[in-house]
C-alpha positions in Angstrom: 78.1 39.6 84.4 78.7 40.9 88.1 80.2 44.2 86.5 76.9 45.0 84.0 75.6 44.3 87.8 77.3 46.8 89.4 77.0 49.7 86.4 73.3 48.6 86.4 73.2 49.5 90.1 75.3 52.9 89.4 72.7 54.0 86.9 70.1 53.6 89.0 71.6 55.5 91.6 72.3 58.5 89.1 68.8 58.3 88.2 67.2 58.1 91.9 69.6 60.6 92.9 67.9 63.1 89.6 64.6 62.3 90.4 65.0 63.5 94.0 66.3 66.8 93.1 64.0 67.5 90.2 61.1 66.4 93.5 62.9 68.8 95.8 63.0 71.8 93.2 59.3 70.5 92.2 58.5 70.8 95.9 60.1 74.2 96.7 58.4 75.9 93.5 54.6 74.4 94.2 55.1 76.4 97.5 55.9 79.5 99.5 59.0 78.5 100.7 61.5 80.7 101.3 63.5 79.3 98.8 61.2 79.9 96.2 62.4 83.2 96.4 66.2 82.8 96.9 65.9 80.6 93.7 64.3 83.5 91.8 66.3 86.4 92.8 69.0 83.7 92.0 68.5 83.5 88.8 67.5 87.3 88.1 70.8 88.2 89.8 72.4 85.9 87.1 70.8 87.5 84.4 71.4 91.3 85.8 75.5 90.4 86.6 75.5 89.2 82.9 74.7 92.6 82.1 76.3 94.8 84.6 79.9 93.1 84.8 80.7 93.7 80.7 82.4 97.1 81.4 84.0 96.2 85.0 87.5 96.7 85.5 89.1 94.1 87.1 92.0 95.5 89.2 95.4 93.3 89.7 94.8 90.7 92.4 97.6 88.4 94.0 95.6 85.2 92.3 98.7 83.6 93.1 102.9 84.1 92.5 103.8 83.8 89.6 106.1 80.8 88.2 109.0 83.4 87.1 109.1 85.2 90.5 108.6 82.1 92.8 111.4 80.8 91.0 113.6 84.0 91.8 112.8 84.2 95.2 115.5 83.1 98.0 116.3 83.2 102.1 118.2 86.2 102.4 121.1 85.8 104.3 120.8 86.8 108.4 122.2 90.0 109.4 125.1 90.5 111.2 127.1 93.4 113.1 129.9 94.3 114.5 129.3 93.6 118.2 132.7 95.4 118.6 131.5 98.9 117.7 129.8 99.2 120.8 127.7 102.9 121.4 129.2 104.5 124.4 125.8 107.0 124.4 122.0 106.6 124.2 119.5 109.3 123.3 116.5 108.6 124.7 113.7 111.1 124.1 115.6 114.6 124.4 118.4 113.4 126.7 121.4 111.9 125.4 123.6 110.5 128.2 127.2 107.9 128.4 125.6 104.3 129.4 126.6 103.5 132.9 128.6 100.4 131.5 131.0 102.6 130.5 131.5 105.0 133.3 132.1 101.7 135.5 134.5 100.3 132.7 136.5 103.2 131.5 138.6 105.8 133.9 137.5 109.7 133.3 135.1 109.8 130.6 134.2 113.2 129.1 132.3 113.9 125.8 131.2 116.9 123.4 127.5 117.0 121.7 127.2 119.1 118.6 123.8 119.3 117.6 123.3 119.1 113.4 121.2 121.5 111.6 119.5 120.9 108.7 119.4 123.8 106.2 118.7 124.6 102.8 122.4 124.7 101.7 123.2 121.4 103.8 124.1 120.8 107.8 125.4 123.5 109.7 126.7 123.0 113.2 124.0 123.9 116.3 124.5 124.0 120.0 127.5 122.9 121.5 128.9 121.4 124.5 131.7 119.8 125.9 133.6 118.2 128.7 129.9 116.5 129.8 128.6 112.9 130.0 124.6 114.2 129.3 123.0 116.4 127.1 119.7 118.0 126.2 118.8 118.4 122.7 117.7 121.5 122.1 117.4 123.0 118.0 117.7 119.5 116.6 117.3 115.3 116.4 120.3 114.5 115.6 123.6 115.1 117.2 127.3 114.8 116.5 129.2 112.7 119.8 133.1 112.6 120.3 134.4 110.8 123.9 137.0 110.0 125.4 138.7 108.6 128.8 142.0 107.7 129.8 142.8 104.8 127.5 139.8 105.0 124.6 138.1 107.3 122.3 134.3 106.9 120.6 132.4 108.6 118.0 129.2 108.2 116.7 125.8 110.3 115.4 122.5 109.3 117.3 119.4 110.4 117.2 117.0 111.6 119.9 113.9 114.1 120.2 114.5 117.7 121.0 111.2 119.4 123.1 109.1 120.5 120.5 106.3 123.8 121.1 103.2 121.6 121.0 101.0 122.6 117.8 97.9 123.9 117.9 95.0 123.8 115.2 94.1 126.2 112.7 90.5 127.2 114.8 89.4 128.4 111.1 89.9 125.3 109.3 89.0 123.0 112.5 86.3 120.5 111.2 83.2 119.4 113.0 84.9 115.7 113.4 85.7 116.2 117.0 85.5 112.4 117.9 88.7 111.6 115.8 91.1 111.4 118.7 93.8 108.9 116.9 96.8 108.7 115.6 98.2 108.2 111.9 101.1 105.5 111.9 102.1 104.9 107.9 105.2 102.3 107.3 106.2 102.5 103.8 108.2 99.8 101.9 110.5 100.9 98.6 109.1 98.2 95.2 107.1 95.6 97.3 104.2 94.5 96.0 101.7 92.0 97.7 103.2 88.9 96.6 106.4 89.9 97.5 105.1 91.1 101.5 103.2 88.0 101.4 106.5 85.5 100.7 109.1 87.5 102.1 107.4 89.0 105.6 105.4 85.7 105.8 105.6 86.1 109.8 104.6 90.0 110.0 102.3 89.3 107.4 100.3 86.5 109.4 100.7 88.9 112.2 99.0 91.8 110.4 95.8 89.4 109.3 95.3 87.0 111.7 96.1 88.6 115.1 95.4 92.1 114.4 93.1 91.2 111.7 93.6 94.2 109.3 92.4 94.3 105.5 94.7 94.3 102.0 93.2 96.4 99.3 93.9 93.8 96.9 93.0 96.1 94.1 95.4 98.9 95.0 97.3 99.9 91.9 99.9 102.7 91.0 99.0 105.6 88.8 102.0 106.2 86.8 105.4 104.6 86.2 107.9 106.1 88.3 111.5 105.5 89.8 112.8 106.5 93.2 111.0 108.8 95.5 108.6 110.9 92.9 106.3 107.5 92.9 105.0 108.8 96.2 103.9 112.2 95.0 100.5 110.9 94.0 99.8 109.7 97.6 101.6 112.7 99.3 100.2 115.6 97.3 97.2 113.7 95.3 98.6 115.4 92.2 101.0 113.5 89.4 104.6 113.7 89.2 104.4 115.6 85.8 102.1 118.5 87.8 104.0 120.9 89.1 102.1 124.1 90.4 102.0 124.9 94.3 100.1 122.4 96.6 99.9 121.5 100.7 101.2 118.2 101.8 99.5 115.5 103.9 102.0 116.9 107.0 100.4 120.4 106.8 97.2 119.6 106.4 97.5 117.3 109.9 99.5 119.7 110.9 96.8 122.1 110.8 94.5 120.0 113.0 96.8 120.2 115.8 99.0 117.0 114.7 102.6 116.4 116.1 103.8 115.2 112.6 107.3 113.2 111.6 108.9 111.8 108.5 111.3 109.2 108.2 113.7 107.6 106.3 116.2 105.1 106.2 118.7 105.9 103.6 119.8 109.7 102.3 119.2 107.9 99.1 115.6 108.9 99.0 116.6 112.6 99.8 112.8 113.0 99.7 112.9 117.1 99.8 115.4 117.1 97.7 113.5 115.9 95.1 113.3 118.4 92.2 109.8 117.0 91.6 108.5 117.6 95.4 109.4 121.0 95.7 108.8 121.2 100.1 108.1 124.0 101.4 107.2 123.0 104.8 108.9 120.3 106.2 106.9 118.2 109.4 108.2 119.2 112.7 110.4 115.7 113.2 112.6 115.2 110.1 116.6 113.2 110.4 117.6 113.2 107.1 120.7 115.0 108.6 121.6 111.8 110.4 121.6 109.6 107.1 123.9 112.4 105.5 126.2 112.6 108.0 126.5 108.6 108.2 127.0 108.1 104.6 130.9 108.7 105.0 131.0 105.8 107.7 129.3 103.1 105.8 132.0 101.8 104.2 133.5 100.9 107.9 130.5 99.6 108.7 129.1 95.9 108.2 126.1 96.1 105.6 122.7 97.5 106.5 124.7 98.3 109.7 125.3 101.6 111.8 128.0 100.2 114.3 126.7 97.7 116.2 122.7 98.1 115.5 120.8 97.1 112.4 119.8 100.2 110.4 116.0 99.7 110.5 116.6 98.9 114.1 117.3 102.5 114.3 114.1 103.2 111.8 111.8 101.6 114.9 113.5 102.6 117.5 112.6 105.9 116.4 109.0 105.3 115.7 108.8 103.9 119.2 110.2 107.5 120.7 108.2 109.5 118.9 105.4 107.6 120.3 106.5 107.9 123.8 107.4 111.6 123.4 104.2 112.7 122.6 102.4 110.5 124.1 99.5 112.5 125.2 99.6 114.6 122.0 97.4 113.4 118.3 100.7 112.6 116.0 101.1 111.7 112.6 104.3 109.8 111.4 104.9 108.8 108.0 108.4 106.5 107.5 110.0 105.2 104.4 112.3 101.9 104.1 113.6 100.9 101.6 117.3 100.3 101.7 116.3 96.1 102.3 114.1 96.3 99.1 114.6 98.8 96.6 117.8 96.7 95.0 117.3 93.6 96.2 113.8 92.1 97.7 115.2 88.7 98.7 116.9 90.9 101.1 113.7 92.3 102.8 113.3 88.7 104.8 116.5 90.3 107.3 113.3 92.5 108.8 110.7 90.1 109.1 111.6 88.9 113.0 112.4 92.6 114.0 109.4 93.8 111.9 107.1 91.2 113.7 108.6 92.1 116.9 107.7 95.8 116.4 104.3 95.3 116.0 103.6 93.2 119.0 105.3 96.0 121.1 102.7 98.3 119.8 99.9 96.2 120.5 101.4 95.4 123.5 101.7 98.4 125.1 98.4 99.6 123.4 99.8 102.0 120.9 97.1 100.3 118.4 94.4 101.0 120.7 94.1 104.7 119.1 96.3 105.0 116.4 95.4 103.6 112.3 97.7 101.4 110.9 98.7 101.8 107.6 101.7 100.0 106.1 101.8 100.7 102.2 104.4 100.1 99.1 105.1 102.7 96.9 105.1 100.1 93.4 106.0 96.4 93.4 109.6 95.6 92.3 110.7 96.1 88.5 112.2 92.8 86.6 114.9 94.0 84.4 116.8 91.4 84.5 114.2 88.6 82.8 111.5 88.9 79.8 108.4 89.6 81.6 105.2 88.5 81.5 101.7 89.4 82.3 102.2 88.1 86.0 105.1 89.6 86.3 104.3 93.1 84.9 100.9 93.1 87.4 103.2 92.2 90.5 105.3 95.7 89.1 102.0 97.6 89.5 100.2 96.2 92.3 102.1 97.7 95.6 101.2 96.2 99.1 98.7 98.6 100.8 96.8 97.5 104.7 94.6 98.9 107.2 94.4 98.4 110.3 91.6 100.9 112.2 91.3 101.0 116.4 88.0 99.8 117.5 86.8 102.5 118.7 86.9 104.1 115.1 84.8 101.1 113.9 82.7 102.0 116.8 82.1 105.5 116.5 81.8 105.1 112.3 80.4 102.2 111.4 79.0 103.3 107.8 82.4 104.5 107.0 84.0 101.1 108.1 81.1 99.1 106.1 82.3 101.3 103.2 85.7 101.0 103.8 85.1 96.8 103.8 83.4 97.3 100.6 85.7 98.8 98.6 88.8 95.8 99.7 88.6 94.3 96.0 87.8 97.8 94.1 90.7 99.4 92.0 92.2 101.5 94.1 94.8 104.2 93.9 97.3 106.7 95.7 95.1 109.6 94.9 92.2 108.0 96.9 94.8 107.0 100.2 95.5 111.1 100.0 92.0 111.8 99.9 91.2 108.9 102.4 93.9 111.1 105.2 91.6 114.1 104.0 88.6 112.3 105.1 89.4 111.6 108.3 90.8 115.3 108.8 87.1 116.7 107.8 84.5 114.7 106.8 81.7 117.2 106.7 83.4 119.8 104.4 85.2 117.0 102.5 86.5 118.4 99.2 85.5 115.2 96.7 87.1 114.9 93.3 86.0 114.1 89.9 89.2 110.9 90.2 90.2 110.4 93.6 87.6 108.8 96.2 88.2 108.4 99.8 88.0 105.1 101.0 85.0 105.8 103.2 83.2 106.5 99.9 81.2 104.2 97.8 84.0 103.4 94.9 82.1 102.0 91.7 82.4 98.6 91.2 83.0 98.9 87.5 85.5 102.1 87.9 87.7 102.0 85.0 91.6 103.2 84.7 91.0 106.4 82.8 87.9 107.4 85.7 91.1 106.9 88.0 93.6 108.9 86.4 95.7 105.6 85.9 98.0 105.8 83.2 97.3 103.2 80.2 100.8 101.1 80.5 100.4 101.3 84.3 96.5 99.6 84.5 96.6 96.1 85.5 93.1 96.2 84.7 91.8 93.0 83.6 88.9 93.0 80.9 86.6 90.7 79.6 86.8 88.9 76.0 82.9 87.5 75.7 83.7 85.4 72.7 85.4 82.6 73.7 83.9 79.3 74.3 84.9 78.1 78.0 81.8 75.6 78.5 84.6 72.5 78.2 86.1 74.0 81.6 82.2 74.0 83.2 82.8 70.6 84.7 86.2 71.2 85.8 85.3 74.1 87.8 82.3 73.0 89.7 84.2 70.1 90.7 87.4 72.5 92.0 84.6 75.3 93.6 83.1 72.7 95.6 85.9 71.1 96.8 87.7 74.6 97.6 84.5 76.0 99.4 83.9 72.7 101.4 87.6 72.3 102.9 87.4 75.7 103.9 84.1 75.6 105.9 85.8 71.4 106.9 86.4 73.4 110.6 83.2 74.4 111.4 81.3 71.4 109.8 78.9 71.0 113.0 77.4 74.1 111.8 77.8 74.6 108.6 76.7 72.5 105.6 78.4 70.8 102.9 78.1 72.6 100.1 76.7 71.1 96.8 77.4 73.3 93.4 74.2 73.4 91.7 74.9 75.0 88.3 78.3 77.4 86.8 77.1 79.6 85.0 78.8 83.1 82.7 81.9 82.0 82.3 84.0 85.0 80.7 87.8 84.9 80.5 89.8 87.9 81.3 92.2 89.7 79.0 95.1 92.3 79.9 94.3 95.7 78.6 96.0 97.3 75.4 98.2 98.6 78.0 99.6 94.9 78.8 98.8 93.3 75.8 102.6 93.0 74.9 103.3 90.9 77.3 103.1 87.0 77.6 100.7 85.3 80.1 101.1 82.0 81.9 97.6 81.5 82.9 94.2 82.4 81.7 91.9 84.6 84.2 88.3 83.4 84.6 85.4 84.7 86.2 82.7 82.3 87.0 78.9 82.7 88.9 78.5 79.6 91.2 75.2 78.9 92.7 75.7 76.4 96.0 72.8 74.8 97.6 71.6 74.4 100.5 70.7 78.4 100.4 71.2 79.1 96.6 73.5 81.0 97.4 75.5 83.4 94.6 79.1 83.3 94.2 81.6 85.2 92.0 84.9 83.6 91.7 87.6 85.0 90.4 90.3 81.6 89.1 93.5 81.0 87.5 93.9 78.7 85.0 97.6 77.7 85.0 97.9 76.3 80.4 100.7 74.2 81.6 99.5 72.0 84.4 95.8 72.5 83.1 95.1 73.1 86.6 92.8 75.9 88.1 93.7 77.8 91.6 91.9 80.7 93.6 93.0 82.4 96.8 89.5 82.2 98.9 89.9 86.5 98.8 89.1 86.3 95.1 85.2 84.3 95.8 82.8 86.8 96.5 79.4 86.1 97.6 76.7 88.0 96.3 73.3 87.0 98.0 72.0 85.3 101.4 74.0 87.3 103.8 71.5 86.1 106.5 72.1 82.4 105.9 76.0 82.6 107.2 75.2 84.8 110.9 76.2 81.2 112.8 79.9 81.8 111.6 79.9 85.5 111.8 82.9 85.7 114.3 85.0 83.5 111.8 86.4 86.1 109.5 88.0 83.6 107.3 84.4 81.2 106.8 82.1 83.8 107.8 81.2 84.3 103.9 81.4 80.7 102.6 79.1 79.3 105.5 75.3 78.0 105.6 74.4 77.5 108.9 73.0 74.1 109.2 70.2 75.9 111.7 68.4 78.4 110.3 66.6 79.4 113.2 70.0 81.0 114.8 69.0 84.8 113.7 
């Protein structure tokens, strides 16, 4: 008897609780609220998303790591040195000189520099000098040192920067964009894609978002299967691997402009103009490959990922950092490659994260940022030969890590392109359009568009489709939709998960924004792999849903994962897009991370 009580009481509950909302909606419809109006461009949004979205291309997206790679990932081991291989010599900018340490600790020291010159046919000795403890570099960066004193001897090669005539700018070419006074700092990574900068650079990765708060185009995706270095042609050329005719690099063109410009790597494995497939004819005015040449005979006494007693992408920011300092005054442009840590082995990449993190804060901290744009970037993610793959895995092979971080003053001076720029984050994007994006900041009013690559700053089409982007067909992690499958069973399900997700991430800032209530889910349409990755197995199913929240009827596109094993749905809170009511979230507008899913309580704060 007391429980028919209590379900008696429940139903009543259920009912008075539907008669107030039908009254509400009632209310709000019999007048001119101004939800009258949300509610009907609500609903006519709906109906226009239901017909725009059939051809969009839904580019690969970190929804979250896959089972098979989480499973291979592991704490690379820390790295160690030979302490005892101590450098007798530092090179700091031009000047290469014997550490006073070892003029106090060791009886007549004398030493002879032998510059190295890169050539066409190989290294050819430059300058010489003996019988000195400092030099001045003169033809080239790298030197050659062999010292002795009374009871010891030392050798070692080192890099420094030799003086440079300061470029000037083609006057014919020079563009109206006068105001562009920054520099261009690009760190590449060798076969790491999102996931993999996500789990194994968790602290530079943190770093990147949260402090300096710079954006991941989550949709970035590579153009053609490649190995080794020709992967970067597309970005360095904006032309395929399989093209071949003459072309000008990203250095000239910033070269032209007036730009100090520098490549480096960290390996002479890349041997990047080398490549049969790059064809250089104009090399940027800082190149070492020399130095990694003339090392490779000395790894073997060397402990791994070692030169001596420094870490070899110690050496690969240490030079960064100089090259900064050296020009100083000057507009520079420095693209550097690593990939000696991740090209064979990504559980190995974790050795840099510390260093890496480090790095960074010395360039914010001595205000490098403050006029140069960050770009750190992946080439491809890394290829699983080893295991079957599946659908997750094959996306993480195709979506490389790419980040932006601008100077304020850029988003000062160019807000539309910055708006643009933030509008594009989740659009397929590709290494033609980071070339062209370089381009666009280089000359903006005579800015040579193309029919496939789009610069950043540009509006890129939300329904852009692999062929428009000159992707290959097996290298599209395009997503599309399949319309005829019945999904209404997971409605339920979902509104429960969306609401819960959306309220524990606005849970901090609860005094001024509003629980959210999920009225109605509406257009559910699962997502398929293209022809391209239909081979392949898939551990979850990809769904795309239209949420409307109240208060504020507000539009949201989430993009979830629906793991068949656990019968569980996730979503990263990148992957819910709102889609109406911007004006209802400006309380929260200096919370980046629940700026979008906020309704401000208080309407009247406009």
């Amino acid at each position: 008897m007391a429980l028919f009580k209590i379900r008696k009481k429940c139903v009543i509950l259920v009912i008075l609780s539907i008669f107030i909302l039908v009254c509400n909606i009632i209310l709000i419809t019999t007048s001119e609220h101004p939800q009258l109006v949300q509610l009907r461009e609500t609903l006519s949004r709906i109906s226009t998303l239901n017909f725009k979205l059939v051809e969009k291309c839904f580019p690969v997206r970190a929804l979250s790591v896959p089972y098979e790679f989480s499973s291979l990932l592991r704490k690379g081991p820390a790295l160690k040195c030979d302490a005892r291989q101590f450098d007798w010599v530092i090179c700091e900018k031009s000047i290469c000189f014997v550490k006073d340490i070892i003029l106090i600790e060791e009886k007549n020291v004398s030493c002879t520099f032998i510059e190295a010159i890169l050539t066409d046919d190989g290294i050819r000795d430059g300058p010489l000098k003996t019988d000195v403890v400092t030099y001045v570099l003169v033809e080239s960066d790298v030197v050659r040192i062999y010292c002795k004193s009374d009871a010891k001897t030392w050798s070692s090669i080192l890099v420094g920067f030799r003086d440079v005539a300061p470029p000037y700018p083609d006057k014919t070419n020079f563009s109206s964009f006068l105001n562009f006074r920054n520099n261009v700092l690009i760190l590449g990574f060798a076969s790491v894609s999102t996931n993999t900068f996500v789990n194994k650079l968790p602290l530079t990765y943190e770093y990147l978002t949260k402090i300096l708060q710079g954006d991941v185009i989550r949709g970035y995706n590579v153009v053609e299967e490649r190995s080794g270095i020709s992967t970067l042609i597309p970005f360095l050329r904006r032309q395929s691997a399989r093209e071949t005719y003459p072309y000008t690099s990203i250095w000239n063109k910033f070269k032209s402009k007036g730009f100090v410009t520098a490549y480096l790597e960290d390996s002479a494995l890349w041997d990047l103009f080398d490549d049969s497939l790059i064809n250089w004819y104009d090399q940027p005015h800082h190149y070492i490959k020399q130095y990694y040449l003339l090392t490779k005979g000395k790894i073997r006494s060397w402990y791994p990922f070692c030169s001596g007693s420094e870490p070899r992408h110690q050496i690969w920011m240490n030079y960064i950092q100089n090259f900064f300092t050296v020009y100083e005054s000057r507009q520079k442009f420095l693209f550097s490659f690593q990939g000696e840590l991740s090209y064979f082995n990504y559980n190995k990449l974790d050795v840099i994260d510390e260093d890496l993190l480090n790095f960074l804060k010395m360039l914010e901290e001595r205000k490098i940022l403050d006029n140069t744009l960050l770009i750190i970037m992946s080439d491809k993610g890394y290829k699983f030969s080893s295991i079957s793959p599946t659908i997750e895995m094959k996306r993480e092979e195709l979506s490389p890590f790419l980040y932006f971080r601008f100077p304020k003053e850029f988003m000062k001076l160019y807000p539309s392109y910055f708006q643009n720029f933030q509008d594009n984050i989740n659009k397929l994007v590709t290494p033609y359009d980071l070339h062209v994006t370089l381009e666009h900041i280089l000359q903006p009013i005579r800015f040579s568009k193309s029919d496939f690559a789009i610069s950043l700053f540009d509006h890129i089409p939300q329904e852009r489709s692999c062929s428009e982007a000159q992707i290959d067909l097996g290298s599209c992690g395009c997503m599309i939709r399949q319309t005829d499958v019945n999904l209404t069973s997971h409605e339920l399900q979902i509104k429960i998960f969306l609401e819960s997700t959306l309220n524990n991430i606005t849970q901090p800032l609860r005094d001024i924004c509003a629980t959210l209530i999920i009225l109605s889910v509406t257009n559910l349409i699962q997502l398929i792999p293209n022809t391209g990755l239909s081979k392949y197995s898939m551990e979850s199913n990809l769904i795309i849903a239209i949420a409307t929240t109240y208060p504020g009827y507000t539009l949201y596109e989430a993009s979830l994962a629906y793991n068949k094993n656990t019968r569980t749905f996730s979503v990263d809170p990148n992957d819910i897009i709102p889609v109406s009511n911007e004006f209802q979230r400006k309380c929260a507008e200096n919370y980046t991370t629940v700026h979008k899913f906020c309704y401000c309580k208080n309407q009247n704060f406009q």
